[in-house]
Backbone of each chain as ProteinMPNN parsed JSONL, in Angstrom:
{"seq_chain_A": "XXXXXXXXXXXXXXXXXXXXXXXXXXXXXXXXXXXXXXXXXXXXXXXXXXXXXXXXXXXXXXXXXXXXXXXXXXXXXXXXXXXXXXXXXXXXXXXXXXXXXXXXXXXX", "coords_chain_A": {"N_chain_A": [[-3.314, 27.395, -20.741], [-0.283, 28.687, -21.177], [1.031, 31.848, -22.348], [3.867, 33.249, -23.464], [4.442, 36.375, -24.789], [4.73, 35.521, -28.499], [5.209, 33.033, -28.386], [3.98, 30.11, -26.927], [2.795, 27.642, -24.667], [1.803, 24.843, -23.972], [0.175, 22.443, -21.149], [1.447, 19.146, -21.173], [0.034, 16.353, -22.391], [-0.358, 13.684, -20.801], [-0.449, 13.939, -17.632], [1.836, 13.849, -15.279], [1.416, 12.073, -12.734], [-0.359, 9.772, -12.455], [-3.077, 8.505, -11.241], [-3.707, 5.79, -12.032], [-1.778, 4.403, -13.088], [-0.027, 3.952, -11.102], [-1.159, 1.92, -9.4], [-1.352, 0.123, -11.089], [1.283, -0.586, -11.336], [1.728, -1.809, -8.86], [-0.216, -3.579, -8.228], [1.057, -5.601, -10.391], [3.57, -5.887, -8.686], [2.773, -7.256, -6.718], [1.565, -9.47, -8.054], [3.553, -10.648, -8.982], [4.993, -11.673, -6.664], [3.388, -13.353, -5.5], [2.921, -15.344, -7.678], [6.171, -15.889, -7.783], [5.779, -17.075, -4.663], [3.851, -19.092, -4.951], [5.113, -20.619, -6.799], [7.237, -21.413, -5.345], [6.226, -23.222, -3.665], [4.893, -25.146, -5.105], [6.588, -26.988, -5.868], [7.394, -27.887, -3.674], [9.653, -26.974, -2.104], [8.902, -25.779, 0.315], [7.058, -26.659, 2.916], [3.771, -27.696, 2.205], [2.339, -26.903, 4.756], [3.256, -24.359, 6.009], [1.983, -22.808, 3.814], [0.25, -20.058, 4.271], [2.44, -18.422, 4.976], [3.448, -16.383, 3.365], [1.556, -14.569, 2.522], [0.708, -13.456, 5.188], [3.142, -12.424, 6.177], [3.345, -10.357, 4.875], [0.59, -8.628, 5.768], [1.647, -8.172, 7.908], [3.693, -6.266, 7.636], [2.906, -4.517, 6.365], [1.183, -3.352, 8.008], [2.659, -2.769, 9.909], [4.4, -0.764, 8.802], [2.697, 1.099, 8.424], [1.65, 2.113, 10.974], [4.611, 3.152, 11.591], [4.646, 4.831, 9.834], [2.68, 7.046, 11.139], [3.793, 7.039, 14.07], [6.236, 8.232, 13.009], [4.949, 10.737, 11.766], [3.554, 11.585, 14.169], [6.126, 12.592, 15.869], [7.204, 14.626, 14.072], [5.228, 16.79, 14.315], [4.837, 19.658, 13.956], [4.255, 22.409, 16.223], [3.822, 25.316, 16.472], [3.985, 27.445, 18.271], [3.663, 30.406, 18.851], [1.682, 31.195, 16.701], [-0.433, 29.752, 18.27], [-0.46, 31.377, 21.239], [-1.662, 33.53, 19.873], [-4.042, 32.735, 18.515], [-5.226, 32.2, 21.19], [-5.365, 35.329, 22.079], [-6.906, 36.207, 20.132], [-9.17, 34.748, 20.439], [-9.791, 35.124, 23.293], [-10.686, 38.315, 22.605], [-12.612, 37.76, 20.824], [-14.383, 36.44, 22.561], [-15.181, 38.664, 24.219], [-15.947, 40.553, 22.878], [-18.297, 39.562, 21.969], [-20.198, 39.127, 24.511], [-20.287, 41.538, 25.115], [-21.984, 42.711, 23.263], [-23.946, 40.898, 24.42], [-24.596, 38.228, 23.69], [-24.009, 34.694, 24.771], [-21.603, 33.101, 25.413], [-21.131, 30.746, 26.321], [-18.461, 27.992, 27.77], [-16.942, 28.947, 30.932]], "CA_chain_A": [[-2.239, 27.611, -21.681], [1.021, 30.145, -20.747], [1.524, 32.942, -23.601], [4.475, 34.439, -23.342], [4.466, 36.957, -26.402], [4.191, 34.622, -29.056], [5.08, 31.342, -27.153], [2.316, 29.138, -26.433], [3.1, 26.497, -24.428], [0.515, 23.885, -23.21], [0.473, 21.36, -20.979], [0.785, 17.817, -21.764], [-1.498, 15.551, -23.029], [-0.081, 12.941, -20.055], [0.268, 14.11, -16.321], [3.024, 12.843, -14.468], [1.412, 11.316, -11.791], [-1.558, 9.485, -13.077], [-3.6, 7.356, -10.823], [-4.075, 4.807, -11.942], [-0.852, 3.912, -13.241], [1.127, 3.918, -9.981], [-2.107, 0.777, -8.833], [-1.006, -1.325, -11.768], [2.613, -1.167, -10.919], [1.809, -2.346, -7.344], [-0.813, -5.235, -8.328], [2.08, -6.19, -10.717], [4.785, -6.462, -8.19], [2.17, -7.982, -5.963], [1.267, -10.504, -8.814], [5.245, -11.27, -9.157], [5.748, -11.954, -5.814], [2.739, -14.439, -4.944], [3.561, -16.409, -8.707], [7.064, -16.958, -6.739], [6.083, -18.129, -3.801], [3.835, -20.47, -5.324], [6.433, -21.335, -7.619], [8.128, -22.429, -4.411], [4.821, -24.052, -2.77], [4.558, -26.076, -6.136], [8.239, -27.224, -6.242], [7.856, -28.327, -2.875], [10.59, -25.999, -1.741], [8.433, -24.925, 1.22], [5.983, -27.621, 3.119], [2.182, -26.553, 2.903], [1.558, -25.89, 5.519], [3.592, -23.037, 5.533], [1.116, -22.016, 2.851], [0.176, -18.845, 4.372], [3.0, -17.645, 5.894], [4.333, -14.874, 2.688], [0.752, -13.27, 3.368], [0.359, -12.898, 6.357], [4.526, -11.354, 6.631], [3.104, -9.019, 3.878], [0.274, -8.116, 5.85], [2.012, -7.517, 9.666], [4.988, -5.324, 7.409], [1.838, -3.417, 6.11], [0.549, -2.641, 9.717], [4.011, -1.968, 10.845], [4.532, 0.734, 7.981], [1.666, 2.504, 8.974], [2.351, 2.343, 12.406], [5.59, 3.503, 11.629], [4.339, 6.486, 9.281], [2.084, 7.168, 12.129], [4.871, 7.369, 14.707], [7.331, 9.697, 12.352], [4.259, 11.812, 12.131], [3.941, 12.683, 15.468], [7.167, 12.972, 16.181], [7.616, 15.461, 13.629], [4.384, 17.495, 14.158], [5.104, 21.318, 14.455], [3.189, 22.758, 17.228], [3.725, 26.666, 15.706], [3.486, 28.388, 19.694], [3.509, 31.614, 18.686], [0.301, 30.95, 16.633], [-1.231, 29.622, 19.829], [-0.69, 32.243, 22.026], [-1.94, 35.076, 18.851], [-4.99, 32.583, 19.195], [-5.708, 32.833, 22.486], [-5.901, 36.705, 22.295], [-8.221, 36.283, 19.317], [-10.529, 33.956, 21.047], [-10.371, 36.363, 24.065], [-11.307, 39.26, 22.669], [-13.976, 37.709, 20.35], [-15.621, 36.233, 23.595], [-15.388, 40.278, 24.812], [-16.741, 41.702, 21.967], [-19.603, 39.096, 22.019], [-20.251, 39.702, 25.04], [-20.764, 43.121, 25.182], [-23.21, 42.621, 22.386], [-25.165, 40.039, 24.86], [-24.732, 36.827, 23.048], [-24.162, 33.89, 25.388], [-20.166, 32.567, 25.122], [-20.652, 29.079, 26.772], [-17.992, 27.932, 29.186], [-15.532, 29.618, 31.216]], "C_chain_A": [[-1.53, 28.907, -21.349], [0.729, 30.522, -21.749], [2.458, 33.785, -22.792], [5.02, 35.069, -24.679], [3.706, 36.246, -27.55], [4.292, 33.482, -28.848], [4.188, 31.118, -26.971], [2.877, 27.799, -25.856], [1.659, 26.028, -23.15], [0.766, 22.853, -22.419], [0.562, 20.193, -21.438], [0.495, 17.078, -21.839], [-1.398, 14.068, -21.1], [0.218, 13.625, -18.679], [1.426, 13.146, -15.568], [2.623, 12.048, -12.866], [0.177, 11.287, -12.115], [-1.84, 8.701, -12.087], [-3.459, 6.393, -10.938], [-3.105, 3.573, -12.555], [0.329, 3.246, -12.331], [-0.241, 2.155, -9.198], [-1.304, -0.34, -9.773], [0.403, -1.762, -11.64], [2.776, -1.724, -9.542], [0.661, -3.369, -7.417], [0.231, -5.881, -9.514], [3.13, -7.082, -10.266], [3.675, -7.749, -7.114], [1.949, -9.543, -6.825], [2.427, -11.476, -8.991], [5.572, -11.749, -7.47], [4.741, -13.136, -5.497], [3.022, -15.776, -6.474], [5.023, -17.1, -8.226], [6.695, -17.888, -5.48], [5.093, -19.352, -4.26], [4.16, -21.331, -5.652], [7.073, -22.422, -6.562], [7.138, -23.753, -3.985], [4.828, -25.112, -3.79], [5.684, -27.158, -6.056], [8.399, -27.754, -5.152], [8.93, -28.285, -1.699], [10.439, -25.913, -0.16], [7.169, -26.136, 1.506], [4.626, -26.641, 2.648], [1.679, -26.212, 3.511], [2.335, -25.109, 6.478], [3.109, -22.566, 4.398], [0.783, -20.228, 2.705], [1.332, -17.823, 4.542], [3.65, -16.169, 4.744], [2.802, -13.655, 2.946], [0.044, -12.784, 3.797], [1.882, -12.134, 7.111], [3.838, -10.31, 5.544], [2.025, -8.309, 4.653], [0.709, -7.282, 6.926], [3.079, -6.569, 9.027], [4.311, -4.327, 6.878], [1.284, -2.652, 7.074], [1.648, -1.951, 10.02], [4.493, -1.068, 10.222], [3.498, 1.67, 8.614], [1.795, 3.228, 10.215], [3.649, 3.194, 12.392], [5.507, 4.945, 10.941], [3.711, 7.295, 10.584], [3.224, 8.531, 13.05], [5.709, 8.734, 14.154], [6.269, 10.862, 12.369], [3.615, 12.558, 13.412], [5.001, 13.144, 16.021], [7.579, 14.402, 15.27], [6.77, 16.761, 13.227], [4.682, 19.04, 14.578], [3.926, 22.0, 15.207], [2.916, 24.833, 16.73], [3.435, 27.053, 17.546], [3.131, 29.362, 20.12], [2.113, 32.369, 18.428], [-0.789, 31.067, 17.429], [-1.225, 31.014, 20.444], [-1.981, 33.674, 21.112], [-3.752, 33.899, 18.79], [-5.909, 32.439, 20.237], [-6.308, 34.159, 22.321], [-7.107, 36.845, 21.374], [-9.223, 35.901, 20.078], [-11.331, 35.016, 22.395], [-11.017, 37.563, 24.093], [-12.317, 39.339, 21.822], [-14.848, 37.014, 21.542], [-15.64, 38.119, 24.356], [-16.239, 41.125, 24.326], [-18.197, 40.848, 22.087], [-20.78, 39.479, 22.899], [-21.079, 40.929, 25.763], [-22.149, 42.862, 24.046], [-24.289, 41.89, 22.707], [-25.558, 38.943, 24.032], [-23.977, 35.808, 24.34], [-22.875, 33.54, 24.896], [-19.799, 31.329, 25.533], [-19.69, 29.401, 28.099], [-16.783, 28.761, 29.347], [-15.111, 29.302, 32.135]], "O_chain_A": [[-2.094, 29.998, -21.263], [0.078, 29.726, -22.426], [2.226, 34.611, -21.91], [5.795, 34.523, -25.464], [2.482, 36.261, -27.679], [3.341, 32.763, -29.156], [3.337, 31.991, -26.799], [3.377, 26.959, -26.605], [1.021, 26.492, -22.205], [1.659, 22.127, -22.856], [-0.305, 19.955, -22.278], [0.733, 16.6, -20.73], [-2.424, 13.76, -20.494], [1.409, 13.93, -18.613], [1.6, 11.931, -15.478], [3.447, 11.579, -12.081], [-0.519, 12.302, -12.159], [-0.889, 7.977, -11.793], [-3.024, 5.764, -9.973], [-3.344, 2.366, -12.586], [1.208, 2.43, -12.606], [0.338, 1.422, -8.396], [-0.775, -1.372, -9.361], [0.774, -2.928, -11.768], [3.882, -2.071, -9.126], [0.654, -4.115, -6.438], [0.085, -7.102, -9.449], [3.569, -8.15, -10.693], [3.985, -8.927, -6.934], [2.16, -10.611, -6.252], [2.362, -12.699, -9.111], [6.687, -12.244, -7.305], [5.383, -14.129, -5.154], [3.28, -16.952, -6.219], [5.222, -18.314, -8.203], [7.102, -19.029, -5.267], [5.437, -20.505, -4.0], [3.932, -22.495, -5.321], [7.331, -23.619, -6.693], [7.392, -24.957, -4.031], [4.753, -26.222, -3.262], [5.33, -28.319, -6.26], [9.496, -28.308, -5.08], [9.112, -29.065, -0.765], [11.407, -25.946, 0.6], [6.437, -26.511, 0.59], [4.472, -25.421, 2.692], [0.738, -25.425, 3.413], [2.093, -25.187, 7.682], [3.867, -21.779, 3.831], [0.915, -19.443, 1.766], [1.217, -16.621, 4.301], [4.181, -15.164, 5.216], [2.823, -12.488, 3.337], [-0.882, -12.041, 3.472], [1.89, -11.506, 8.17], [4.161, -9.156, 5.826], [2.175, -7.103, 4.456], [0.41, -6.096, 7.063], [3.557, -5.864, 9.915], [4.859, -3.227, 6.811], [0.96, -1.469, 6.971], [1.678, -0.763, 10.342], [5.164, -0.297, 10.908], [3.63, 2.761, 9.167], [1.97, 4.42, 10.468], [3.717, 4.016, 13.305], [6.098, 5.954, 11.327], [4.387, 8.235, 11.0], [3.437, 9.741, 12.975], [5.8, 9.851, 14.662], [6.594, 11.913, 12.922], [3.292, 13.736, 13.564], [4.893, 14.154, 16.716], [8.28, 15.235, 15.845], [7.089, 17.578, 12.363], [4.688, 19.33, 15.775], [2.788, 22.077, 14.745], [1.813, 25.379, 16.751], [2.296, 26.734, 17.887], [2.542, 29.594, 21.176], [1.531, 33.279, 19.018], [-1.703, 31.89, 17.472], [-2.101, 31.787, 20.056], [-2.801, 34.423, 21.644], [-4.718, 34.589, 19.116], [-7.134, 32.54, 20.167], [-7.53, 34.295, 22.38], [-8.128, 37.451, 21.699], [-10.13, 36.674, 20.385], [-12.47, 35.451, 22.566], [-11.699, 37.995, 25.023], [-12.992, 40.362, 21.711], [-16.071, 37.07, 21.407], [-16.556, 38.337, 25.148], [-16.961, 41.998, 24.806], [-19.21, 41.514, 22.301], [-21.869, 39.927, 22.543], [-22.012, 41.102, 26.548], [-23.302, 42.919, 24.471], [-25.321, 41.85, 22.037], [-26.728, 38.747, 23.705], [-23.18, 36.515, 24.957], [-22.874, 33.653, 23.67], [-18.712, 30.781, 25.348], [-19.77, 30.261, 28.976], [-15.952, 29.161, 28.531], [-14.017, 29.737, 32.494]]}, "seq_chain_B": "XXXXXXXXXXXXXXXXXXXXXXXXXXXXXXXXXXXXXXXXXXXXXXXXXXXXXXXXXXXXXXXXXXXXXXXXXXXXXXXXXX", "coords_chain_B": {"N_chain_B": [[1.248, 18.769, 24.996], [3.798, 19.18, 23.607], [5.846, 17.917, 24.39], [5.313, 15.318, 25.283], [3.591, 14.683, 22.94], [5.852, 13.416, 21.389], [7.017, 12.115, 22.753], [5.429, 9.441, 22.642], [5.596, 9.238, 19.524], [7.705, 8.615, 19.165], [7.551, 6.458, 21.02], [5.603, 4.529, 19.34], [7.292, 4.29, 16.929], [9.817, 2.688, 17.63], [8.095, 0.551, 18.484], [6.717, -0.678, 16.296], [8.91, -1.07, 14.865], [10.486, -2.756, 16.352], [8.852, -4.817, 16.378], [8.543, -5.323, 13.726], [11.097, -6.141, 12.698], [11.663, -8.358, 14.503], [9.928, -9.984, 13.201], [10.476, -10.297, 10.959], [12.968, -11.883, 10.729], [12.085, -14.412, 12.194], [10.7, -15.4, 10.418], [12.18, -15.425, 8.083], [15.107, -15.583, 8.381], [15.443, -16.935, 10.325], [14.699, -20.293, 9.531], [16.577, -20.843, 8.116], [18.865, -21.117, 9.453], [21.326, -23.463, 11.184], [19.836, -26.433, 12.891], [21.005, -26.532, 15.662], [21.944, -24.489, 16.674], [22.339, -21.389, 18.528], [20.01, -19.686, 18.494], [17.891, -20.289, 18.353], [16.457, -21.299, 20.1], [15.275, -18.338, 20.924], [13.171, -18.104, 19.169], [10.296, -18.769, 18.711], [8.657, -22.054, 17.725], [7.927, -22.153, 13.852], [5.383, -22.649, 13.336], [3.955, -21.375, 15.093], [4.247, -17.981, 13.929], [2.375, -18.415, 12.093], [-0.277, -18.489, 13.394], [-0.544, -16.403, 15.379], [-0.371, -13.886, 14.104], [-2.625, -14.09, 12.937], [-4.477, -14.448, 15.175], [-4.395, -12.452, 16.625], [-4.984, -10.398, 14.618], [-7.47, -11.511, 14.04], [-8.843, -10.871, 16.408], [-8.427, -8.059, 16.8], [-10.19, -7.204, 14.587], [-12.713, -8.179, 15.561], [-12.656, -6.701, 17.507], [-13.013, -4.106, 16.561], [-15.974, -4.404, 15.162], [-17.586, -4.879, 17.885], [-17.244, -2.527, 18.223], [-18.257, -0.638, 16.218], [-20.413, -1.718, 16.625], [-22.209, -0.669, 19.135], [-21.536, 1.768, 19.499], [-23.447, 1.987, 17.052], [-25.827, 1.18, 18.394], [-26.204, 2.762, 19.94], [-26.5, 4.913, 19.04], [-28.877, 4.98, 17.687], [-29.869, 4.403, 19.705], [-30.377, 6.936, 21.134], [-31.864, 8.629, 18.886], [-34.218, 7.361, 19.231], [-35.203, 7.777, 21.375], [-35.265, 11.123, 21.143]], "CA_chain_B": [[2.116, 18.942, 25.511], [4.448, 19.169, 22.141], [6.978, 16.445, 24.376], [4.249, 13.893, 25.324], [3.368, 13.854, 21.717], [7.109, 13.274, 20.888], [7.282, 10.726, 23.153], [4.44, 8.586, 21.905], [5.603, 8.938, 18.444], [9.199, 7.428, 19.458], [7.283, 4.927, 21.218], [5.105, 3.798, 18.328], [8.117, 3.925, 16.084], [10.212, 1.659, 18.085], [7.26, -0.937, 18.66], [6.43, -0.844, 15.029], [9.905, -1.142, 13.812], [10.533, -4.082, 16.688], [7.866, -6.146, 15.484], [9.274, -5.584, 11.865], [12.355, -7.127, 12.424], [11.595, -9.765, 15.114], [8.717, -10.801, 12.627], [11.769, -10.862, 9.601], [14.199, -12.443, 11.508], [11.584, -14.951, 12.445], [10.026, -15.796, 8.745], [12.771, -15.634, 6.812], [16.154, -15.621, 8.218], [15.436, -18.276, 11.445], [14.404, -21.114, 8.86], [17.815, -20.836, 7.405], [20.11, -22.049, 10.958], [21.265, -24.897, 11.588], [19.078, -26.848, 14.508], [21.62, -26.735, 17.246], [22.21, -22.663, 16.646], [21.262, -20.759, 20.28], [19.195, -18.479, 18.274], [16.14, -21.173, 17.708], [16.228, -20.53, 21.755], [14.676, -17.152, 21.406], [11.76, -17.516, 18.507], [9.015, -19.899, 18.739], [8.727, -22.58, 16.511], [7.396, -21.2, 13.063], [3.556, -22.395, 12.842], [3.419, -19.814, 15.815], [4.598, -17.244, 13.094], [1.039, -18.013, 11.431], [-1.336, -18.44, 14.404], [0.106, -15.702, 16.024], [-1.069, -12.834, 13.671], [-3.733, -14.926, 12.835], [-5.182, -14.512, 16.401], [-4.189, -10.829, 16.598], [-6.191, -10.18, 13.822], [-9.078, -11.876, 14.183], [-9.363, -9.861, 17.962], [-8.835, -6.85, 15.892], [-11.362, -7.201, 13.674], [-14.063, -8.436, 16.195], [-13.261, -5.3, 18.976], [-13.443, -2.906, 16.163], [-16.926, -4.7, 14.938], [-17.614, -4.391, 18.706], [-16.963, -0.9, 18.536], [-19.09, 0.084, 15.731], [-22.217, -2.048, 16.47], [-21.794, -0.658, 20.099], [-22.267, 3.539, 18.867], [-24.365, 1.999, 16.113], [-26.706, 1.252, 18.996], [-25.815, 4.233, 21.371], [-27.307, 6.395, 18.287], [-30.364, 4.354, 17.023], [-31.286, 4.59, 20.96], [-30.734, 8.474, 21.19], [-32.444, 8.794, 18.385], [-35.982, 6.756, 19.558], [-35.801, 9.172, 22.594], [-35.254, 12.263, 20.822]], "C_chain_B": [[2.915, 18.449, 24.021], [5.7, 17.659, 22.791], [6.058, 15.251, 24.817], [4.08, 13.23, 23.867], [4.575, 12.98, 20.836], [7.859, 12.123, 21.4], [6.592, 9.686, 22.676], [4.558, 8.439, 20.857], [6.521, 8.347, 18.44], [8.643, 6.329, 19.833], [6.512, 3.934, 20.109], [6.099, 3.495, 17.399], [9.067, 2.986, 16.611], [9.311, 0.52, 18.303], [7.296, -1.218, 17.615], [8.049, -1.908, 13.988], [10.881, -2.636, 14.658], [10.071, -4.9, 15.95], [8.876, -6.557, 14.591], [10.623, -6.756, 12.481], [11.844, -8.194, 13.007], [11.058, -10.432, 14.208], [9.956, -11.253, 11.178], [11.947, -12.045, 10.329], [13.858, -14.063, 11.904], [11.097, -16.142, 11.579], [11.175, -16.062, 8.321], [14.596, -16.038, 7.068], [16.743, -17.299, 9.363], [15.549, -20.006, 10.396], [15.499, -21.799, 8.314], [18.988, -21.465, 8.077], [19.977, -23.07, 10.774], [20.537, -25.03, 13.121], [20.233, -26.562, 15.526], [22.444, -25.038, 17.373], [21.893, -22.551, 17.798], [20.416, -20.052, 19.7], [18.066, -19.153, 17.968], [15.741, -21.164, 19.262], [15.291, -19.191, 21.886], [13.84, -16.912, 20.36], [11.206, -19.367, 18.569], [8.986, -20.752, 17.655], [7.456, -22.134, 15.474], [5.738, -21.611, 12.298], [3.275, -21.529, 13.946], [3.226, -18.358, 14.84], [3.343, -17.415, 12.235], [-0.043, -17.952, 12.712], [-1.321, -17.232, 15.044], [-0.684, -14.221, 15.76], [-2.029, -12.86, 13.229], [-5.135, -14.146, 13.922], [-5.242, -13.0, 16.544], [-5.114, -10.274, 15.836], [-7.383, -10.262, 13.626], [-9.687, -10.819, 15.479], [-9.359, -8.517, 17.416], [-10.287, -6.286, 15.381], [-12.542, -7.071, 14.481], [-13.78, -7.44, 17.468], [-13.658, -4.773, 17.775], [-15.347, -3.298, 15.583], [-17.492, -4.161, 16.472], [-17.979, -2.883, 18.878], [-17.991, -0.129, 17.955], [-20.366, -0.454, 15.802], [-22.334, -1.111, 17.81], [-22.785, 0.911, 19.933], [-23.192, 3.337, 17.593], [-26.114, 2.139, 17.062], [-27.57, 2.272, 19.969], [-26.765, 5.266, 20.14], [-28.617, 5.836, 18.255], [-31.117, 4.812, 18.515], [-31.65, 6.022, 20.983], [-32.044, 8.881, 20.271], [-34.424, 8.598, 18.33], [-36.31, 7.794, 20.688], [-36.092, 10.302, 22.04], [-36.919, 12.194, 19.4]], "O_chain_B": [[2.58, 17.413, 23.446], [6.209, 16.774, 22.103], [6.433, 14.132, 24.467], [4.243, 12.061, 23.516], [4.374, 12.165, 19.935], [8.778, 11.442, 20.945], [7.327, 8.831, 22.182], [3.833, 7.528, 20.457], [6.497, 7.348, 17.721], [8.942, 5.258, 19.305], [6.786, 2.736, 20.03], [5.955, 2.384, 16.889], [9.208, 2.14, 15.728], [9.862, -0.581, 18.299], [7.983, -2.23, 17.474], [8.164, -2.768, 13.115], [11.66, -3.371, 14.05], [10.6, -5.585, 15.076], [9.669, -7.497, 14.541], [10.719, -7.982, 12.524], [11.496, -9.109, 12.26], [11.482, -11.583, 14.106], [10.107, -12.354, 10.648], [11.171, -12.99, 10.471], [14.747, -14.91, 11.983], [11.07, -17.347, 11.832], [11.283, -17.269, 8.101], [15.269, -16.62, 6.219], [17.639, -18.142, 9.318], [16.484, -20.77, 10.636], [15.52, -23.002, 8.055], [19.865, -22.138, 7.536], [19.008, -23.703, 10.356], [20.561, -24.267, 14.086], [19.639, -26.25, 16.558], [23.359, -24.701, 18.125], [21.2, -23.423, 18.323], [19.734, -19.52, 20.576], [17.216, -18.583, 17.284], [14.548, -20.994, 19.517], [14.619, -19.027, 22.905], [13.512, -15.733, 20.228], [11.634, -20.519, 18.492], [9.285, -20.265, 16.565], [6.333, -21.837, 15.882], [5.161, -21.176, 11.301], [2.264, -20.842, 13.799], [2.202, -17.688, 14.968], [3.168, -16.433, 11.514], [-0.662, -16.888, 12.688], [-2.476, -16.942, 15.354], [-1.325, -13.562, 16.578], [-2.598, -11.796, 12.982], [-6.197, -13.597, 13.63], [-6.348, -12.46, 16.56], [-6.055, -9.664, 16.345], [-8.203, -9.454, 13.192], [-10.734, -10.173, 15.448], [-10.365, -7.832, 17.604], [-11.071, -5.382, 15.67], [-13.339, -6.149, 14.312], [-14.61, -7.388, 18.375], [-14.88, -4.88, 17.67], [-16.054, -2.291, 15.64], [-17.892, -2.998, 16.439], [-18.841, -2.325, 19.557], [-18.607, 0.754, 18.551], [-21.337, 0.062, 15.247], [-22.932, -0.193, 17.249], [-23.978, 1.163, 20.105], [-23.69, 4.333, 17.069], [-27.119, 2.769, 16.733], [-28.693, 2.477, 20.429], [-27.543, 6.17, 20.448], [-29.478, 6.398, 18.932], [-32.236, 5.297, 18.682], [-32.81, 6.425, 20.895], [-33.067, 9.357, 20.763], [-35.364, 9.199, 17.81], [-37.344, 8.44, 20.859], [-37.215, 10.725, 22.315], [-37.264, 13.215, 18.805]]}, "name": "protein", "num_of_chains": 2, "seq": "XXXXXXXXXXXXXXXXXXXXXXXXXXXXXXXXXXXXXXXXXXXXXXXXXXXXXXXXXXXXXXXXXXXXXXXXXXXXXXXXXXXXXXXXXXXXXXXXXXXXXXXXXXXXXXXXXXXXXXXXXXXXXXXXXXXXXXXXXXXXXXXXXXXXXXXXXXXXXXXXXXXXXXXXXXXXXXXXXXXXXXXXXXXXXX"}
């Protein structure tokens, strides 16, 4: 709880990004979209056997998101170089100091 | 190498985002031509469109099973030696 002076303000009672709320709106839409295509499958719309085919496109556009998050995330990975180099010298001069103190540093 | 990785992420995002469409384009919009279109020329007829990822999947599944009985075994043995 903030206090400023006599203000009191609390958070409240509901967070804005609840778990388990953002699941039921996505087995919802999921629930709405396989009641259509049965709808169709029933109706005859669509032979049966094209039965599977909405999901198994739902699952290859699920792979290919990820894949695709994937992708954007390496592409947009910041390498920081500067970093690097300022670790290097660290590493170097904690294998120096070791070292000297006669502890064993592995490979070189 | 900061451009190797930059390349490999272009390339996964162009395979990924192939698929996607061909696999639309395939499902949902092919179905829709008339038969004597040229464009039923360049996708397979559409029970491929289930066998297809079908088969993909299943080989999936059974390398990565593969994979983990594989180092499931590689440890259990270390382990009888050690």
């Amino acid at each position: 709880m903030l206090t400023f002076g006599k203000l009191t303000y609390s958070q409240d009672k509901g967070a804005p990004f609840s778990p388990m709320k953002h699941i039921f709106k996505i087995i919802s839409l999921l629930a709405a979209i396989s009641a259509f295509w049965v709808g169709l499958l029933q109706a005859s719309i669509i032979p049966r056997t094209h039965t599977w085919l909405l999901p198994i496109y739902l699952v290859v556009s699920l792979g290919c998101y990820g894949l695709l998050m994937v992708g954007v995330g390496l592409m947009q990975f910041p390498t920081c170089p500067q970093e690097a180099v300022l670790l290097q010298q660290d590493i170097a001069e904690a294998k120096g100091f070791l070292k000297d103190k006669g502890v064993d540093v592995g490979s070189d | 190498m900061e451009l190797a990785d930059r390349a490999v992420g272009l390339l996964l995002t162009l395979i990924s985002l192939s698929i996607f469409t061909y696999f639309t384009f395939w499902v949902i919009i092919v179905p829709f031509v008339d038969s004597d279109h040229f464009v039923h020329q360049y996708f397979l007829p559409l029970e491929y469109a289930i066998i297809i990822p079908v088969f993909a999947g299943v080989a999936l599944l059974s390398l990565l099973s593969l994979f983990v009985g594989s180092v499931m075994l590689k440890s259990r043995k270390k382990n009888k030696k050690a």
